[in-house]
MIDOSE-1310 file (N, C-alpha, C; in nm, 2 decimals, decimal comma, always signed):
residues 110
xxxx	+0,08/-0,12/+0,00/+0,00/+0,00/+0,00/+0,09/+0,12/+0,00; +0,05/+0,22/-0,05/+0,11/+0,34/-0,12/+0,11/+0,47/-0,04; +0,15/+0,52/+0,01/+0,15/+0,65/+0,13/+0,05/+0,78/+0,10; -0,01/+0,84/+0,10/-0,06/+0,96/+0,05/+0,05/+1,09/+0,08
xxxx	+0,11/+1,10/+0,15/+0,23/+1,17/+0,14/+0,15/+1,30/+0,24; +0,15/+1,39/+0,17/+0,13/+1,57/+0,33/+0,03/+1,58/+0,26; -0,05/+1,55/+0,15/-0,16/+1,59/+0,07/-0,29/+1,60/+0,13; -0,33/+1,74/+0,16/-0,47/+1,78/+0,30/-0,58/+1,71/+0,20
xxxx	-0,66/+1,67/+0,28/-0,82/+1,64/+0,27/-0,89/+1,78/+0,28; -0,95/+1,81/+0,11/-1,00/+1,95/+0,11/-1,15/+1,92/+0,04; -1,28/+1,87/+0,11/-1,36/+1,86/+0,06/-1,48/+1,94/+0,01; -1,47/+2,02/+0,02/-1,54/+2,13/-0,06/-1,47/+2,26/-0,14
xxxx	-1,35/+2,21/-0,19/-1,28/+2,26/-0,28/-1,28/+2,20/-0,40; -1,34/+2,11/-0,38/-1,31/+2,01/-0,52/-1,39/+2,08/-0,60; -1,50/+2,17/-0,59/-1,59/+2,22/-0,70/-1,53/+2,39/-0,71; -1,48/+2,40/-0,76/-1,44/+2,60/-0,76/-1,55/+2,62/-0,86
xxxx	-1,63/+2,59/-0,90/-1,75/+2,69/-0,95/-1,83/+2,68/-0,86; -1,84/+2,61/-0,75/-1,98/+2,60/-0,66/-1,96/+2,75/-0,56; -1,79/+2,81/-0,52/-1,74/+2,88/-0,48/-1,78/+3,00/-0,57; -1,78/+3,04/-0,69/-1,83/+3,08/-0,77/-1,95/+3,12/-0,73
xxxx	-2,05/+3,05/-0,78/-2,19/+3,03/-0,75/-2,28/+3,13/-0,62; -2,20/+3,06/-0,50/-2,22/+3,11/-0,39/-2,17/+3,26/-0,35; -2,08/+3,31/-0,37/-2,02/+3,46/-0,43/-2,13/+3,57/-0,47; -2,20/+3,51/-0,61/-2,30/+3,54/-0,69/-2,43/+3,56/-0,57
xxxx	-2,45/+3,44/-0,55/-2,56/+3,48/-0,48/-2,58/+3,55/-0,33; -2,45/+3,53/-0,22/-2,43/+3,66/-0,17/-2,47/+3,79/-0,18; -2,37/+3,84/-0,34/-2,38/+3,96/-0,38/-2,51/+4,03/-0,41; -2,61/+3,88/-0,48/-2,74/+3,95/-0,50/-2,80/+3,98/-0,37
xxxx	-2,82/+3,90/-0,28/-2,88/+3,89/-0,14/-2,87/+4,06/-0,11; -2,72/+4,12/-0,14/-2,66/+4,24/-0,06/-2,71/+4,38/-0,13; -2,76/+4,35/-0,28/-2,80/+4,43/-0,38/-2,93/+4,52/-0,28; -2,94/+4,63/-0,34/-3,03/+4,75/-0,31/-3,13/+4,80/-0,42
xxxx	-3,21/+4,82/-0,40/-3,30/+4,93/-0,54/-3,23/+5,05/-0,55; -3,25/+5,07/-0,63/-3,18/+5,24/-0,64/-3,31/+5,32/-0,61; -3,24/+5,38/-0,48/-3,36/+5,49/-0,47/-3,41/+5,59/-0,55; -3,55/+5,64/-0,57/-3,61/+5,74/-0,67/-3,59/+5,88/-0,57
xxxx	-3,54/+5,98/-0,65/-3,51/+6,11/-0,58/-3,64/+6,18/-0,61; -3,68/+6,30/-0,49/-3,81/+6,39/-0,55/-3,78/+6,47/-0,65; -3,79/+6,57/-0,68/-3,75/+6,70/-0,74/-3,70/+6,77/-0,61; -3,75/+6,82/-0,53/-3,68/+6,90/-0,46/-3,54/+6,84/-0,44
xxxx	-3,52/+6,70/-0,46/-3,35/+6,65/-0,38/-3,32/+6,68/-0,47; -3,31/+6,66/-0,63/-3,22/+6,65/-0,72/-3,23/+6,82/-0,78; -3,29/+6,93/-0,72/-3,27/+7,08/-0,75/-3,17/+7,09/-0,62; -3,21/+7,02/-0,52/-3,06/+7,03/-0,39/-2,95/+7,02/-0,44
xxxx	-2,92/+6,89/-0,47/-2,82/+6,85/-0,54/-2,75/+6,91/-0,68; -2,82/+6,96/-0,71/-2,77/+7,06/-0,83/-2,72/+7,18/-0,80; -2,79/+7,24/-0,69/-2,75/+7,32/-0,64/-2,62/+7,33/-0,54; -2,61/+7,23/-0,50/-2,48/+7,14/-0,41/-2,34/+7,10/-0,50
xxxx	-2,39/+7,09/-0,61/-2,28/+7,07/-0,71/-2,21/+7,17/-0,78; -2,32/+7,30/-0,81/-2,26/+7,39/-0,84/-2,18/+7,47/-0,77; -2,28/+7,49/-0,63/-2,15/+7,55/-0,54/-2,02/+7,50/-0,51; -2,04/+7,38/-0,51/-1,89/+7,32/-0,49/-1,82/+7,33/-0,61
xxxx	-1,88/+7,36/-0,72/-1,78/+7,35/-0,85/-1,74/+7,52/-0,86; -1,81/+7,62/-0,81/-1,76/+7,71/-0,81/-1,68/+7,77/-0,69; -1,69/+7,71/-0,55/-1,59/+7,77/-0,42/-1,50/+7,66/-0,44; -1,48/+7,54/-0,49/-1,42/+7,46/-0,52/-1,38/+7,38/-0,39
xxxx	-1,49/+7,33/-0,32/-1,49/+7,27/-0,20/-1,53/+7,11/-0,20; -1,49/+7,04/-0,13/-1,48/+6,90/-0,14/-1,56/+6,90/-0,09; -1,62/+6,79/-0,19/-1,80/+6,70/-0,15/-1,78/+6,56/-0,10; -1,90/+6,49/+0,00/-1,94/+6,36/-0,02/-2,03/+6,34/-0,13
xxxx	-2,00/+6,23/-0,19/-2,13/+6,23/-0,33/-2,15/+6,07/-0,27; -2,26/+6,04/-0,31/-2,31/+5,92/-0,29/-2,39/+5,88/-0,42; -2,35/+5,80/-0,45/-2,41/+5,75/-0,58/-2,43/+5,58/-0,58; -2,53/+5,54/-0,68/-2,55/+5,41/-0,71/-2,48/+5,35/-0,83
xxxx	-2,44/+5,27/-0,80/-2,37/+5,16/-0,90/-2,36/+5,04/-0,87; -2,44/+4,95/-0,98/-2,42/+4,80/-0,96/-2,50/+4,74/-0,82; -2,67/+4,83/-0,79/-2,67/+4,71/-0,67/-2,61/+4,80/-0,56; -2,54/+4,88/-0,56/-2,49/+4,97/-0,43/-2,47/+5,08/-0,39
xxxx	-2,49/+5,14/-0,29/-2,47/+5,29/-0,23/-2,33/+5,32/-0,23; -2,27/+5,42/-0,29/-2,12/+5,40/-0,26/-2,11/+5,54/-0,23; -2,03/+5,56/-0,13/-2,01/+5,73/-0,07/-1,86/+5,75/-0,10; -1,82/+5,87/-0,21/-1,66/+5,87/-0,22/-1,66/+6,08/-0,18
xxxx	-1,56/+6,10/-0,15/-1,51/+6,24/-0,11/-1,43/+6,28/-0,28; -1,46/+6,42/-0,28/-1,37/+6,44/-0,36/-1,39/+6,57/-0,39; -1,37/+6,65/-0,53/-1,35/+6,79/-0,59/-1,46/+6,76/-0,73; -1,54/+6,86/-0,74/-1,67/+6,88/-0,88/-1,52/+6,95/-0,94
xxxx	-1,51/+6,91/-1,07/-1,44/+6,95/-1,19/-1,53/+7,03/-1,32; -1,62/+6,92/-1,32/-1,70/+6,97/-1,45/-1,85/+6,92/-1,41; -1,96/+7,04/-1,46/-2,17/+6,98/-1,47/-2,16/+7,01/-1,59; -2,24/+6,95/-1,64/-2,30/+6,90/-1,77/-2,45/+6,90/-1,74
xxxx	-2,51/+6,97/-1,72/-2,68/+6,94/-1,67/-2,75/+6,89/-1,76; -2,71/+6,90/-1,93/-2,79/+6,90/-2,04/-2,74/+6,76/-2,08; -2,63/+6,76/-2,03/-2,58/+6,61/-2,07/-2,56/+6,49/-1,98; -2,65/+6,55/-1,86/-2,63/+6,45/-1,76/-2,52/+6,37/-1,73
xxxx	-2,41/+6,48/-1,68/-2,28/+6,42/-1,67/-2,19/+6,50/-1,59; -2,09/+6,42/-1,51/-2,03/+6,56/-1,44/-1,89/+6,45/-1,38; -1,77/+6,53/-1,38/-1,68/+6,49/-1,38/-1,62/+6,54/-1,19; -1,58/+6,45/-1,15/-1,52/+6,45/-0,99/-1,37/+6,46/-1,00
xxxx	-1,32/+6,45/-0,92/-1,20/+6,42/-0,83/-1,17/+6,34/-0,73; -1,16/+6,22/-0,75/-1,15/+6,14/-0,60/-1,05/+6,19/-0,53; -1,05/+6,18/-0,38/-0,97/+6,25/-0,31/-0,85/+6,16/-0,28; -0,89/+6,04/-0,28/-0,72/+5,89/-0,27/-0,65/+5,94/-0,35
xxxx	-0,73/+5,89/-0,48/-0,61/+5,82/-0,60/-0,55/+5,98/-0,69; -0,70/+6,05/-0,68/-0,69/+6,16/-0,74/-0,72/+6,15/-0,94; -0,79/+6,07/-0,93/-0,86/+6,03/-1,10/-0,94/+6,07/-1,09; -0,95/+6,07/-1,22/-1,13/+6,17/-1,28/-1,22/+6,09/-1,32
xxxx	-1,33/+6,13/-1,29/-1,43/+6,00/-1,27/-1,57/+6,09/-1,30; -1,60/+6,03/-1,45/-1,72/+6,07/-1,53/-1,85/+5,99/-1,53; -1,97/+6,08/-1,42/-2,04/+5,98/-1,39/-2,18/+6,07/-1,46; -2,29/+5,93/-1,41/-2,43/+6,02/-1,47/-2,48/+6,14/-1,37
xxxx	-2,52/+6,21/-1,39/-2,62/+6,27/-1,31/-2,77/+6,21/-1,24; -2,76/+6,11/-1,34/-2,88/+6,02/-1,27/-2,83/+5,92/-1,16; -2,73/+5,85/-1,16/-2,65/+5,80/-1,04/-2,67/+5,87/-0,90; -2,67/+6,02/-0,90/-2,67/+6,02/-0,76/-2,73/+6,04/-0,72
xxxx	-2,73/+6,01/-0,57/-2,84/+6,00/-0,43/-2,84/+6,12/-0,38; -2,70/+6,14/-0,34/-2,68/+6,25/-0,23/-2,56/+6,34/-0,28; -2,54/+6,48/-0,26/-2,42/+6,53/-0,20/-2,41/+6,62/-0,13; -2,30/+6,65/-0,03/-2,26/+6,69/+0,07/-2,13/+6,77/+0,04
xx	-2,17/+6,92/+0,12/-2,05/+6,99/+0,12/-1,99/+6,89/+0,25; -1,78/+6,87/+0,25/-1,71/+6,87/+0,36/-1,69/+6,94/+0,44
């Protein structure tokens, strides 16, 4: 008879897509609706973006993507109101980051 040698007993590894699978369904579990804004929040917010784009003061923005609420800090660069588009400054990396207007939830002067 033949030795198995240091080789671990790993029984629920034997499937890496079922690890997969389970990941997936996690993620959906964790997923959110994207909230509907009234009018008055999204004339707030407009008005929260301009002033920060003109005193040039760091915002919280909160925006939806993919299923989630994500809150990032940073600098309004560029509004686009006609084109539903507006360009940030993350405050880490310091990239420019071109998002919709319809994305966001919230922003916040710092």
């Amino acid at each position: 008879m033949e030795s198995r040698g240091m080789k671990k007993w790993r029984p629920f590894a034997t499937m890496p897509e079922q690890y997969i699978g389970l990941k997936e369904m996690i993620n959906k579990q964790a997923e959110v609706a994207q909230p509907v804004l009234t009018e008055e929040q999204m004339e707030q917010i407009n008005f929260t973006l301009i002033e920060a784009l003109h005193t040039n003061k760091q915002v919280y923005l909160t925006y939806y993507k993919k299923g989630q609420c994500i809150t990032e800090t940073g600098f309004i660069q560029f509004v686009d109101s006609l084109g539903n588009l507006f360009i940030f400054i993350d405050d880490l990396f310091e990239l420019k980051n071109k998002m919709r207007l319809s994305e966001l939830i919230d922003v916040r002067l710092a």
